[in-house]
MOPAC internal coordinates of N, CA, C and O (Angstrom, degrees):
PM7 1SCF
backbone

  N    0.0000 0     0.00 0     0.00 0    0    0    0
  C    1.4481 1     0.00 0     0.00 0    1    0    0
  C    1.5118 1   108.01 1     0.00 0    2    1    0
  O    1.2310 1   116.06 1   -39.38 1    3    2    1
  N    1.4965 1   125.10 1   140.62 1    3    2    1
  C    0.9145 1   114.23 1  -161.74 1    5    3    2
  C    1.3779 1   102.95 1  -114.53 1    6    5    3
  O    1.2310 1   123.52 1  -147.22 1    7    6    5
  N    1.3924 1   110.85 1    32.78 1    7    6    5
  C    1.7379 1   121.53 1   178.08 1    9    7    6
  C    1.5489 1   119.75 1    46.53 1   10    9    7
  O    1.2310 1   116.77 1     1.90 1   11   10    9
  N    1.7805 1   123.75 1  -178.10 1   11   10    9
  C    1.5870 1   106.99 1  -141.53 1   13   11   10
  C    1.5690 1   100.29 1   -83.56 1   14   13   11
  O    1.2310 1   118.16 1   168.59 1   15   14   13
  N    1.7205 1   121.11 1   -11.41 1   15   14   13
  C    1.3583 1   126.93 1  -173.30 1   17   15   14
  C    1.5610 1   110.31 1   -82.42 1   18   17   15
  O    1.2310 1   120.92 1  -136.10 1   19   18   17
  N    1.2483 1   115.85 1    43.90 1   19   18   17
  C    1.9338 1    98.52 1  -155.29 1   21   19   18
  C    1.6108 1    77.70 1   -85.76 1   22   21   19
  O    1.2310 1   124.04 1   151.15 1   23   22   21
  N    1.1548 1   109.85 1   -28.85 1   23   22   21
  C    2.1289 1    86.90 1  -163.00 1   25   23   22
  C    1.3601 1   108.54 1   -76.94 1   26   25   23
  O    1.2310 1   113.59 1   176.62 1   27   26   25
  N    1.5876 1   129.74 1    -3.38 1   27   26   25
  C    1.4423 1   127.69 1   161.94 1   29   27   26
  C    1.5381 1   118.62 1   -51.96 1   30   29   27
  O    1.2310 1   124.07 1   155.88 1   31   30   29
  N    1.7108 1   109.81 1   -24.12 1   31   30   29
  C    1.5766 1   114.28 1  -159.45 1   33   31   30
  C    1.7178 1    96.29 1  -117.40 1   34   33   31
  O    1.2310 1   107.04 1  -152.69 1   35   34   33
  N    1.1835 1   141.74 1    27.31 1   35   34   33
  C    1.4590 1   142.27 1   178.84 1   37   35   34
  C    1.2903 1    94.08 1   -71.42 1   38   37   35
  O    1.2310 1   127.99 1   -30.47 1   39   38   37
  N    1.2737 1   102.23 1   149.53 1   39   38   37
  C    2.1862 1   100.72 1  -175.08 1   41   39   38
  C    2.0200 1    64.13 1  -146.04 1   42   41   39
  O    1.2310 1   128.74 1   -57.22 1   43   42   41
  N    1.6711 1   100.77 1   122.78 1   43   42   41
  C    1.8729 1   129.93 1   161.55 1   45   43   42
  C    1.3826 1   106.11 1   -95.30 1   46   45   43
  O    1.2310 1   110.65 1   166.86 1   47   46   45
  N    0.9586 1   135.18 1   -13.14 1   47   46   45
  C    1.6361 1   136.91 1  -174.85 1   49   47   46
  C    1.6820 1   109.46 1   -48.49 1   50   49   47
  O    1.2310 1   132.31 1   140.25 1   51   50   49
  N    1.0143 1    93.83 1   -39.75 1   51   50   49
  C    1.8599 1    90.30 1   166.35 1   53   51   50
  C    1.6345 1   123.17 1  -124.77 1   54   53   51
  O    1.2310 1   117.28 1   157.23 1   55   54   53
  N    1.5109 1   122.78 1   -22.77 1   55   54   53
  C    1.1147 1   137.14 1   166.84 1   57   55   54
  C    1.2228 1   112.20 1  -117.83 1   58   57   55
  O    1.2310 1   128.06 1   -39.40 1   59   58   57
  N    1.5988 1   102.08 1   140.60 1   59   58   57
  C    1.9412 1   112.98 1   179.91 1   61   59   58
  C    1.7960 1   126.04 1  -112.02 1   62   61   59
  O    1.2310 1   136.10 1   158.32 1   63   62   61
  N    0.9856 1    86.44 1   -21.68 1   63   62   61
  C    1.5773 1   125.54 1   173.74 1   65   63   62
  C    2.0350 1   120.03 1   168.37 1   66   65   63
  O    1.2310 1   147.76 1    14.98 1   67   66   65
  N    1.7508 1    63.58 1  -165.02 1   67   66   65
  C    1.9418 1    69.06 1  -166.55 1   69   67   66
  C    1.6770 1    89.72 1  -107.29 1   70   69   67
  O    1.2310 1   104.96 1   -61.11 1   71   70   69
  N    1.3774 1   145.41 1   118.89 1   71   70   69
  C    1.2035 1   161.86 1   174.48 1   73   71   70
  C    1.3856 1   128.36 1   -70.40 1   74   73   71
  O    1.2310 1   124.72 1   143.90 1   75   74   73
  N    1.7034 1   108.55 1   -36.10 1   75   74   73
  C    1.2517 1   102.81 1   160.72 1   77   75   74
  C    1.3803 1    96.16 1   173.35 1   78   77   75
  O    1.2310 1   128.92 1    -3.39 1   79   78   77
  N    1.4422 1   100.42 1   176.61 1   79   78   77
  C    1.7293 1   109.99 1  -175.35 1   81   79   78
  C    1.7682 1   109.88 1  -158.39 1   82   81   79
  O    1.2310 1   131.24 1   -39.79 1   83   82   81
  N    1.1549 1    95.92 1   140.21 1   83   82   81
  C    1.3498 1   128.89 1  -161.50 1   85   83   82
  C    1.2564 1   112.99 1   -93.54 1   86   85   83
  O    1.2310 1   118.19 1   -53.34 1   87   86   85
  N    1.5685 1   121.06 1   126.66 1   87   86   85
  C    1.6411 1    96.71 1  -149.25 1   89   87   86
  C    1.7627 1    80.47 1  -144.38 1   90   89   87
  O    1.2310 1   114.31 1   -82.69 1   91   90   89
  N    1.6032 1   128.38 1    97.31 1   91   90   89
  C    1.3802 1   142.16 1   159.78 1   93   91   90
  C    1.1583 1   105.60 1   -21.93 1   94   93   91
  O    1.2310 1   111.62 1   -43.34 1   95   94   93
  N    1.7475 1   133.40 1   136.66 1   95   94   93
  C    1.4683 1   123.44 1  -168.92 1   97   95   94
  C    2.1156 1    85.45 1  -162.76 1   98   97   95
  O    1.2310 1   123.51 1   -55.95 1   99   98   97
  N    1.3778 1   110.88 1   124.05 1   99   98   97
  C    1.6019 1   112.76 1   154.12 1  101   99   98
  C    1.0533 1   110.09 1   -26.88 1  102  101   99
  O    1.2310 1   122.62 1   116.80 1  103  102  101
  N    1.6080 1   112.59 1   -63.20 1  103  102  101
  C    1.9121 1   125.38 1  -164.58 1  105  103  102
  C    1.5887 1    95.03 1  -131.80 1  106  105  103
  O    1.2310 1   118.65 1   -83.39 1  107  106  105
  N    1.5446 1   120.18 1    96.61 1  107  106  105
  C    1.2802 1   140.49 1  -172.33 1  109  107  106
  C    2.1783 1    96.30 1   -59.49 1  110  109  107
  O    1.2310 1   124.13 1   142.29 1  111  110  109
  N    1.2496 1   109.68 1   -37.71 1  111  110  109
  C    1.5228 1   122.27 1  -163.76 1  113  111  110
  C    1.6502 1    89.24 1   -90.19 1  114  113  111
  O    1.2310 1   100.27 1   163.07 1  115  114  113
  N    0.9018 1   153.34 1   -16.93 1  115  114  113
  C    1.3871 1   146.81 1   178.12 1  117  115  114
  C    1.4593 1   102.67 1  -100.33 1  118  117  115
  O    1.2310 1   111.52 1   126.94 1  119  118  117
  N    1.2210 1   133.59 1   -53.06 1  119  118  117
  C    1.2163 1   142.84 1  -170.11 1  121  119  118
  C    1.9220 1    95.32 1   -62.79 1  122  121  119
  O    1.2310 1   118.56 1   113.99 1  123  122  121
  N    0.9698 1   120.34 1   -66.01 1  123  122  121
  C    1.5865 1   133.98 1   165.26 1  125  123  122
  C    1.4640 1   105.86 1   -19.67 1  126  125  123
  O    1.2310 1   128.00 1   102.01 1  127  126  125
  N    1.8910 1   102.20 1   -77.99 1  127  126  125
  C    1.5249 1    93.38 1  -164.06 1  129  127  126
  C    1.5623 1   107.68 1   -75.96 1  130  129  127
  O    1.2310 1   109.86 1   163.65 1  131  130  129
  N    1.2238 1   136.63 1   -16.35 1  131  130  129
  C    1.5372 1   140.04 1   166.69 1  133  131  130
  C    1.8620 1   111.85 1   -48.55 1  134  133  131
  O    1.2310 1   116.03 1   127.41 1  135  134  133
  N    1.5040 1   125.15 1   -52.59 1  135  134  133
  C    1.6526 1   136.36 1   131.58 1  137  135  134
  C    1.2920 1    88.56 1    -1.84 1  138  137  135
  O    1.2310 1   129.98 1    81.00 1  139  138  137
  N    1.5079 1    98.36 1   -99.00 1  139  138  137
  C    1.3475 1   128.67 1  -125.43 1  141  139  138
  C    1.8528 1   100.50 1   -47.29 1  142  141  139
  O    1.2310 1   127.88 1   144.29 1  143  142  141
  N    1.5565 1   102.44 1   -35.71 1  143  142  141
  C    1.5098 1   107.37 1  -152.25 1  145  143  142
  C    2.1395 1    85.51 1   -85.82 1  146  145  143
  O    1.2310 1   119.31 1   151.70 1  147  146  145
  N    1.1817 1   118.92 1   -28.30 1  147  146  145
  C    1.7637 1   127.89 1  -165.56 1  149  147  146
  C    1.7887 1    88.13 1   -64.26 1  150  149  147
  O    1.2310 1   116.42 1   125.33 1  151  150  149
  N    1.2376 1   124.40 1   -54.67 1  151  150  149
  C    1.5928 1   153.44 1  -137.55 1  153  151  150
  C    1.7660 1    96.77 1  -105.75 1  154  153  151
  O    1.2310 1   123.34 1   175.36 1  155  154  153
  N    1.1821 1   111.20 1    -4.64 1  155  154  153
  C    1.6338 1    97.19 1  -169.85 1  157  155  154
  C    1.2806 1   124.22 1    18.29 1  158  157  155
  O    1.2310 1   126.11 1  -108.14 1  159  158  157
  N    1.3714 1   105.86 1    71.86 1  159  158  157
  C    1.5527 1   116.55 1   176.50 1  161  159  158
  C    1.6663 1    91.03 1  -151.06 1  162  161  159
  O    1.2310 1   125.28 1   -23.03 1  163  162  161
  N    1.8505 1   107.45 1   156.97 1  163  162  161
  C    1.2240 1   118.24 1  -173.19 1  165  163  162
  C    1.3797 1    99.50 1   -75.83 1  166  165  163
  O    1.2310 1   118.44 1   -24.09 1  167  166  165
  N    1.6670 1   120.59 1   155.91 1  167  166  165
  C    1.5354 1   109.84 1   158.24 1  169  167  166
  C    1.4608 1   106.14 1  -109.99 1  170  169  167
  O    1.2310 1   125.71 1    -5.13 1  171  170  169
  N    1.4324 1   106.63 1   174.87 1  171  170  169
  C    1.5297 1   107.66 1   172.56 1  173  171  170
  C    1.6795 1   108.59 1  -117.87 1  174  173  171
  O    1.2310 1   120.70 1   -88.99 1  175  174  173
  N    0.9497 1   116.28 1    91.01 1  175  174  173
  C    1.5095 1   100.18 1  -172.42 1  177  175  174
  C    1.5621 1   106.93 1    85.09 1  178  177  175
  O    1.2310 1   133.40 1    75.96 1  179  178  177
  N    2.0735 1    91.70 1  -104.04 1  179  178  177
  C    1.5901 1   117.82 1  -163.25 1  181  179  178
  C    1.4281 1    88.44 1   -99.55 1  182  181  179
  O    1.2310 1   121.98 1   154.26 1  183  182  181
  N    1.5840 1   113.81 1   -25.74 1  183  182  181
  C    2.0572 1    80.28 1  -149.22 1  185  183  182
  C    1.8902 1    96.71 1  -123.01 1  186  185  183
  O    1.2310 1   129.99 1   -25.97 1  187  186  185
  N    1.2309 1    98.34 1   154.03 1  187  186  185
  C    1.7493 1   101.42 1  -176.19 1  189  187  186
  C    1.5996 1    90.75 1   -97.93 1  190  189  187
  O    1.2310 1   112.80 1   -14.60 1  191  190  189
  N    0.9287 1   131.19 1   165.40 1  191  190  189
  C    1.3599 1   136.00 1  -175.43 1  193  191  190
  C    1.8443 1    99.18 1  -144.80 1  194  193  191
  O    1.2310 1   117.82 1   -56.52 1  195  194  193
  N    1.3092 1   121.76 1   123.48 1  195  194  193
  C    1.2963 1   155.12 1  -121.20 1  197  195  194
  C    1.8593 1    84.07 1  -135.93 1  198  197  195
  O    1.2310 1   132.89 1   -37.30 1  199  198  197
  N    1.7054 1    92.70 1   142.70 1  199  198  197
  C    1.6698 1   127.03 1   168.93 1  201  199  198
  C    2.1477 1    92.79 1   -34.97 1  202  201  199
  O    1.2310 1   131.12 1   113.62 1  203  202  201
  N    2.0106 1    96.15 1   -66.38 1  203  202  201
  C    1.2468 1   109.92 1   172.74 1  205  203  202
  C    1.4204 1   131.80 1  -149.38 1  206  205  203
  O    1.2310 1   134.15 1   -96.69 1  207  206  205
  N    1.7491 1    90.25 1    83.31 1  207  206  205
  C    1.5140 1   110.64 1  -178.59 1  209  207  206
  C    1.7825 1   107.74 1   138.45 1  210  209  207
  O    1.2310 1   134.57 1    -6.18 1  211  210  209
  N    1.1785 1    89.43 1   173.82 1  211  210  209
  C    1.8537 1    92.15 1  -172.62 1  213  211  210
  C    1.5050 1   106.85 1  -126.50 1  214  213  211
  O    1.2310 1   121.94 1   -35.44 1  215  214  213
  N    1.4544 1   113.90 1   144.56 1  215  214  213
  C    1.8207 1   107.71 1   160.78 1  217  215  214
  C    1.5714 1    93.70 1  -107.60 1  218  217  215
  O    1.2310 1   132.41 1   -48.34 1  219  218  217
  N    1.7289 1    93.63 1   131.66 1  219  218  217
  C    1.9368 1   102.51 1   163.47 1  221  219  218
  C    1.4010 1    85.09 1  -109.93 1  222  221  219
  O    1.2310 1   143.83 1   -24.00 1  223  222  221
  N    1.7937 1    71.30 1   156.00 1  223  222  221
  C    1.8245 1   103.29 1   168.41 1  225  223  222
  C    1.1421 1   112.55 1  -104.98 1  226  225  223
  O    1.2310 1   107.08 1   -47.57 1  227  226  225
  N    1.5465 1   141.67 1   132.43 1  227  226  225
  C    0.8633 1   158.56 1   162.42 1  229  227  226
  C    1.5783 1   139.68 1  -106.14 1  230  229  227
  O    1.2310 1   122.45 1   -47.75 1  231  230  229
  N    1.4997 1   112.91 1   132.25 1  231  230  229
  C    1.6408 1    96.90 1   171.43 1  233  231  230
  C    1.3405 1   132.07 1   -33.04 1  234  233  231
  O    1.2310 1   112.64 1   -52.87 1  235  234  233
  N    1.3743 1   131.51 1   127.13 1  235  234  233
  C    1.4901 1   110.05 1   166.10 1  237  235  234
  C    1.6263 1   113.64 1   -61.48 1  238  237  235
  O    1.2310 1   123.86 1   -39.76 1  239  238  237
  N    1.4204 1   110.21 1   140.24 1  239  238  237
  C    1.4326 1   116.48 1  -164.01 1  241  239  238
  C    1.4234 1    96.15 1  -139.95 1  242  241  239
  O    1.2310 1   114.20 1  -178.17 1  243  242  241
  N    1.5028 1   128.58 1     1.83 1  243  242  241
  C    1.7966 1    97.89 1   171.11 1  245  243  242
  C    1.0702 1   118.36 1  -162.78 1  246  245  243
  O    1.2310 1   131.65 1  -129.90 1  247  246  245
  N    1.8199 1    95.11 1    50.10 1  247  246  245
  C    1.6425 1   114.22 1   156.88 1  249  247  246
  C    1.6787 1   105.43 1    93.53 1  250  249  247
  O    1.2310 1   123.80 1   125.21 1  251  250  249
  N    1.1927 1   110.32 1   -54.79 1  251  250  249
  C    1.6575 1   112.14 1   169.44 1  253  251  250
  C    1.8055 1   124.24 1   -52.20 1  254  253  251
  O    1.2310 1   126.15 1  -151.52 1  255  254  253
  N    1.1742 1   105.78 1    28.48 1  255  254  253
  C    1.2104 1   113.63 1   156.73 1  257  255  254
  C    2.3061 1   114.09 1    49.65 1  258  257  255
  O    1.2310 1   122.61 1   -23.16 1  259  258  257
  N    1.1304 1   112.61 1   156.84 1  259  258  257
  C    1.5421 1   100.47 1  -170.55 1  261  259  258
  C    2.1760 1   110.09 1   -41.41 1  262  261  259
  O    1.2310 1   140.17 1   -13.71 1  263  262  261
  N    1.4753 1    78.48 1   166.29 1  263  262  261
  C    1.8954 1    74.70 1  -177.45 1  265  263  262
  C    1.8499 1    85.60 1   147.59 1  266  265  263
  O    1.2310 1   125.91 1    -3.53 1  267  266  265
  N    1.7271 1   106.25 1   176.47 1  267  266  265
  C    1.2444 1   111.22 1   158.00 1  269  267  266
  C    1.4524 1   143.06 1   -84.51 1  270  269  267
  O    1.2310 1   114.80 1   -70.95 1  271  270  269
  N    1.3035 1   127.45 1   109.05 1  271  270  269
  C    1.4253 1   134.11 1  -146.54 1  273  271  270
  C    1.6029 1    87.28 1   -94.01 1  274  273  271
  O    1.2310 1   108.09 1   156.81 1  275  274  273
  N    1.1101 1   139.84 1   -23.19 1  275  274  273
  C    1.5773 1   121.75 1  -170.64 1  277  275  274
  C    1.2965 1   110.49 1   171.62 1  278  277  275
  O    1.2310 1   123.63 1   -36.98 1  279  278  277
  N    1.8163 1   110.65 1   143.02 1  279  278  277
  C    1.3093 1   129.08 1  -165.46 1  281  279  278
  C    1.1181 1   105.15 1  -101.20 1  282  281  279
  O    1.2310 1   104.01 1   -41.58 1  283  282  281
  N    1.2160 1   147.07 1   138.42 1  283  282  281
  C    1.4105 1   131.60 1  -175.25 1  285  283  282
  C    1.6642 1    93.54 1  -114.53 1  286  285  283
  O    1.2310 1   100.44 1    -3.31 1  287  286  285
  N    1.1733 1   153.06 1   176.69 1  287  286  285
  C    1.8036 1   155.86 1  -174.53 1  289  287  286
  C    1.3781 1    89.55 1  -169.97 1  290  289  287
  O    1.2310 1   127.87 1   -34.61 1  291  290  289
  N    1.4283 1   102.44 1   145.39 1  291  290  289
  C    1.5442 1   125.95 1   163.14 1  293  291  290
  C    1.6042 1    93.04 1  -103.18 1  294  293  291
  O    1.2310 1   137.10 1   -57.85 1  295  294  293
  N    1.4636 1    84.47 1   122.15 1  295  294  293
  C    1.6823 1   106.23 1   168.83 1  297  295  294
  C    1.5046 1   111.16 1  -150.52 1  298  297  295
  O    1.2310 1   127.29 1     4.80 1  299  298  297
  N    1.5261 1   103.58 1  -175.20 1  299  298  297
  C    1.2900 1   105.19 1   175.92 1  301  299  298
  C    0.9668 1   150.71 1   -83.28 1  302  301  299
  O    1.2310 1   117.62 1  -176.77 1  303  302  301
  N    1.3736 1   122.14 1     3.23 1  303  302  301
  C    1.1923 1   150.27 1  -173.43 1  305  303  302
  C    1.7424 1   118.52 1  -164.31 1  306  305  303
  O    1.2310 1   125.45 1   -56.59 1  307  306  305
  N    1.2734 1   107.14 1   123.41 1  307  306  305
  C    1.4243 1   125.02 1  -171.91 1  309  307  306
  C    2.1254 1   108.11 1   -43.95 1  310  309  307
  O    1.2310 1   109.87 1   -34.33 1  311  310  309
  N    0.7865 1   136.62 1   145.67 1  311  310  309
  C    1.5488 1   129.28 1   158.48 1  313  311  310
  C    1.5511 1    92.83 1   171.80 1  314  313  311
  O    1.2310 1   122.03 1   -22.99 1  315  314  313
  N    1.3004 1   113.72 1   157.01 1  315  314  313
  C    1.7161 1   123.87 1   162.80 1  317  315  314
  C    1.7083 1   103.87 1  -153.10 1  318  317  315
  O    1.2310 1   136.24 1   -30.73 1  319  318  317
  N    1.4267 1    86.16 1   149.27 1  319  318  317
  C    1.5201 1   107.69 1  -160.34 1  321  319  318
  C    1.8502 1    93.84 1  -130.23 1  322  321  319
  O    1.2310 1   131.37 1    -1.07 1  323  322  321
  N    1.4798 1    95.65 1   178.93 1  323  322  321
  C    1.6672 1    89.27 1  -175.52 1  325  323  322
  C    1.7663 1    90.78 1  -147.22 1  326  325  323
  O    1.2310 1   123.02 1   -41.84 1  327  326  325
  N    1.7167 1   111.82 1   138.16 1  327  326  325
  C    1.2732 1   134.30 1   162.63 1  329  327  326
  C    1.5696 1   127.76 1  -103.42 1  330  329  327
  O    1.2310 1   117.27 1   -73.07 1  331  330  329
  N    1.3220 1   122.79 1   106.93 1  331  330  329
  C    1.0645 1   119.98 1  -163.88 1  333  331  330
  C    1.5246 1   117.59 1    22.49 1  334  333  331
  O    1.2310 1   112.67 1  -108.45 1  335  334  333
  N    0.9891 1   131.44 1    71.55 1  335  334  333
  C    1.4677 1   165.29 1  -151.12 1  337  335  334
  C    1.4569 1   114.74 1    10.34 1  338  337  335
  O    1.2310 1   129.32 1  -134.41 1  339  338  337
  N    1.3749 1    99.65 1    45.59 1  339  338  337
  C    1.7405 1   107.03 1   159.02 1  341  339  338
  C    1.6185 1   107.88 1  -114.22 1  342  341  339
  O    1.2310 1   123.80 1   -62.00 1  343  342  341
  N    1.5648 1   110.31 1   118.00 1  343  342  341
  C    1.7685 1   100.78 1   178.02 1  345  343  342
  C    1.2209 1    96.02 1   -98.54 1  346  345  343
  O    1.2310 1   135.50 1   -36.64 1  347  346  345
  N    1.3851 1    87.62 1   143.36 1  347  346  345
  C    2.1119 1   123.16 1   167.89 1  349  347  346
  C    1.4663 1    99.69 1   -95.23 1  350  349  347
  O    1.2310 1   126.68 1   -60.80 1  351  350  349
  N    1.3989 1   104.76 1   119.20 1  351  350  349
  C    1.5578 1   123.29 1   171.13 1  353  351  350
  C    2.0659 1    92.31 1  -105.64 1  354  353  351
  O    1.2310 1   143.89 1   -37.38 1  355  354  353
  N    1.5189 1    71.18 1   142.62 1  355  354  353
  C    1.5763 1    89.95 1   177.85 1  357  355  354
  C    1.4324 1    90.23 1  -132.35 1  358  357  355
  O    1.2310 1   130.79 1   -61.21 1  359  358  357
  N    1.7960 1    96.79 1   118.79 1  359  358  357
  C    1.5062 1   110.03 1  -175.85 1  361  359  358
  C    1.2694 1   107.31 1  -122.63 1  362  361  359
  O    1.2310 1   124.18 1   -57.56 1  363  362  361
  N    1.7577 1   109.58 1   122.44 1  363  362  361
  C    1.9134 1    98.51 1  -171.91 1  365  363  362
  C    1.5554 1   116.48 1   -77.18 1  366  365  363
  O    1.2310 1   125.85 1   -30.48 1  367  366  365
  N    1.0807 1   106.36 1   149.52 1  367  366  365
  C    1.8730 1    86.10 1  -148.43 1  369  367  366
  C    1.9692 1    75.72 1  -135.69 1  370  369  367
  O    1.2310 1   110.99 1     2.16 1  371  370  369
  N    1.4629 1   134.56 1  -177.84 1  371  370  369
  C    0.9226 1   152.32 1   169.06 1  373  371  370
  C    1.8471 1   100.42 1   -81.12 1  374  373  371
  O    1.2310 1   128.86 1   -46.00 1  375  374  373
  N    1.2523 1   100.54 1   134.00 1  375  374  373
  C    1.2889 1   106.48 1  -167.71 1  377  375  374
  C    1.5026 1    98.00 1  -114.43 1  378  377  375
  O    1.2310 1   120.10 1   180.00 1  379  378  377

């Protein structure tokens, strides 16, 4: 736990936030508007679009069944890496 001061110690130098996340769905458009209606926020289709940031829905595509397939972060420099098979996109975004 990083006790009640943790937002005194945030270091942005390479990450700015977290931008969005990608969330594997059977039926990406059902899974969405089911969100959308829990979250009182509009959907578009796949993706709910957030105060700051969006969750898309996506086909499941790699066997691991629904769940979160990928974090996307606004940072400073483009690269994506993968965690026990969730990839982190680092998207350089306007800071």
């Amino acid at each position: 736990w990083a006790g009640p001061g943790w937002r005194d110690h945030i270091c942005t130098a390479v990450v700015h936030a977290i931008s969005a996340v990608e969330i594997q769905a059977e039926d990406p458009e059902a899974m969405a508007s089911r969100w959308s209606e829990v979250l009182g926020c509009s959907a578009d289709r796949t993706t709910i679009i957030l105060d700051e940031g969006e969750i898309r829905f996506v086909e499941v595509a790699d066997g691991r069944g629904e769940g979160v397939s990928a974090v996307e972060l606004a940072a400073a420099q483009a690269g994506e890496l993968e965690i026990s098979g969730v990839r982190i996109l680092l998207a350089p975004q306007a800071g």
